[in-house]
N, C-alpha and C positions, 0 to 999 in steps of 0.2 A: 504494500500500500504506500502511497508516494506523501499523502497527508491528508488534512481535514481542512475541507473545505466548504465555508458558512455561504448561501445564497440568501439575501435577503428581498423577496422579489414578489407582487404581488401578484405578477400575470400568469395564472397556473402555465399556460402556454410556454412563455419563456421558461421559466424554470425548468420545464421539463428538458428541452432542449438543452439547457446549460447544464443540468445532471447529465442528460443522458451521454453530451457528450467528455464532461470532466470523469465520469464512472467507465467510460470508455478506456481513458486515459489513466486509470488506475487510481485516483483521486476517492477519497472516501467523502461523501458530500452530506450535508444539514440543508433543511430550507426554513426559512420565517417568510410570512406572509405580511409582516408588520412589523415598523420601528422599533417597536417597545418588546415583540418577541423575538426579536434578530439580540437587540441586547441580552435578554437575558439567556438566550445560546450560547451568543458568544461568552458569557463570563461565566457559564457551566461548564464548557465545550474547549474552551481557549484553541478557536481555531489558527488554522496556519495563515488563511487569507481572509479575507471576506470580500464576496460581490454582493455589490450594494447599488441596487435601484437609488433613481435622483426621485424619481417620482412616486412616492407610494402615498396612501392615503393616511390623513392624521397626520403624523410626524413625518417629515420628507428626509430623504436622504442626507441633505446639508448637516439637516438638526441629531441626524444618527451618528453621523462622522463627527458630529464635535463632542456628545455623548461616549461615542468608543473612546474618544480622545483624550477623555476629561480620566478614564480609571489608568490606575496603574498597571495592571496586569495586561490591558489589551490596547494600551500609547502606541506601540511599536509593530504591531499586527498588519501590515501592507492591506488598505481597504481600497478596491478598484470599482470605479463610476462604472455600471454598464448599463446606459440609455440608449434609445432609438430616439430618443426625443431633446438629441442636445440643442440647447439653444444659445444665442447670444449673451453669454457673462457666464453661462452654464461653468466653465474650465475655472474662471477666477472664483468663482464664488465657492467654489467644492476646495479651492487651492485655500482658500480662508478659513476654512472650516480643520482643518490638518491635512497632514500629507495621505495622499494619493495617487493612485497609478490611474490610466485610463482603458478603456477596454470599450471596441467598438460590436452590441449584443449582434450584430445581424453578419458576422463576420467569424465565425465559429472557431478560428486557429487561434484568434486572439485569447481566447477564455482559458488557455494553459499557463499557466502560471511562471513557466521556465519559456514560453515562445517571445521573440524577439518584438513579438507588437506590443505588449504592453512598456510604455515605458513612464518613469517614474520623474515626479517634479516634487 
C-alpha cells in the first residue's frame, strides 16, 4: 500500500473517479462529503495527502484548508485544490489560506500524488 489518502468531495460522481483511480494506483483512500467531516478524518486518520474540493456546501474548501492548518498534527499534511470550477483569485485565495498543491479533477494522471503535474506553491 503506497499511503492514505483523504478525498474530501461532495460530488458522489467525482469521488468515485478519484478513488477509483488512486485505488488503482495502490493508494488506500477515505472520503468526506463535508468540511467538518473531512476534519474530523483527517485528525482520526492523519492522512498522507488530502484532496480537497474548493466548492463544497456549508464550509468551502478555503475555510477547511485554514482549519487543517490551524492543528498541529495535520500543518504539514500536502492539501491539493481539485476543482472543475476554478475561477479568477481561485489560486490566491487557496494560497492565503496555507500551502497547497494544485490538481487539475478532469485530468486523471494528475491525482497521483508522486506525478509531475501536481506542483507545489
Amino acid at each position: 500500500m503506497k499511503g492514505l489518502i483523504l478525498i474530501i468531495e461532495d460530488n458522489a460522481d467525482n469521488f468515485y473517479l478519484m478513488r477509483y483511480l488512486l485505488e488503482n494506483e495502490g493508494y488506500k483512500v477515505m472520503g468526506a462529503d463535508s468540511g467538518w467531516l473531512g476534519i474530523e478524518m483527517a485528525l482520526y486518520n492523519i492522512p498522507d495527502i488530502i484532496l480537497l474540493d474548493i466548492q463544497l456546501p456549508g464550509m468551502d474548501g478555503y475555510a477547511v484548508a485554514r482549519r487543517l492548518r490551524a492543528s498541529s498534527v495535520l500543518a504539514g499534511i500536502p492539501i491539493v485544490a481539485v476543482t472543475s470550477y476554478a475561477m479568477a483569485g481561485d489560486k490566491e485565495q487557496a494560497l492565503a489560506s496555507g500551502r497547497w498543491l494544485f490538481g487539475k479533477a478532469h485530468q486523471p494522471g494528475y491525482l497521483c500524488p508522486g506525478h509531475t503535474g501536481f506542483y507545489a506553491h
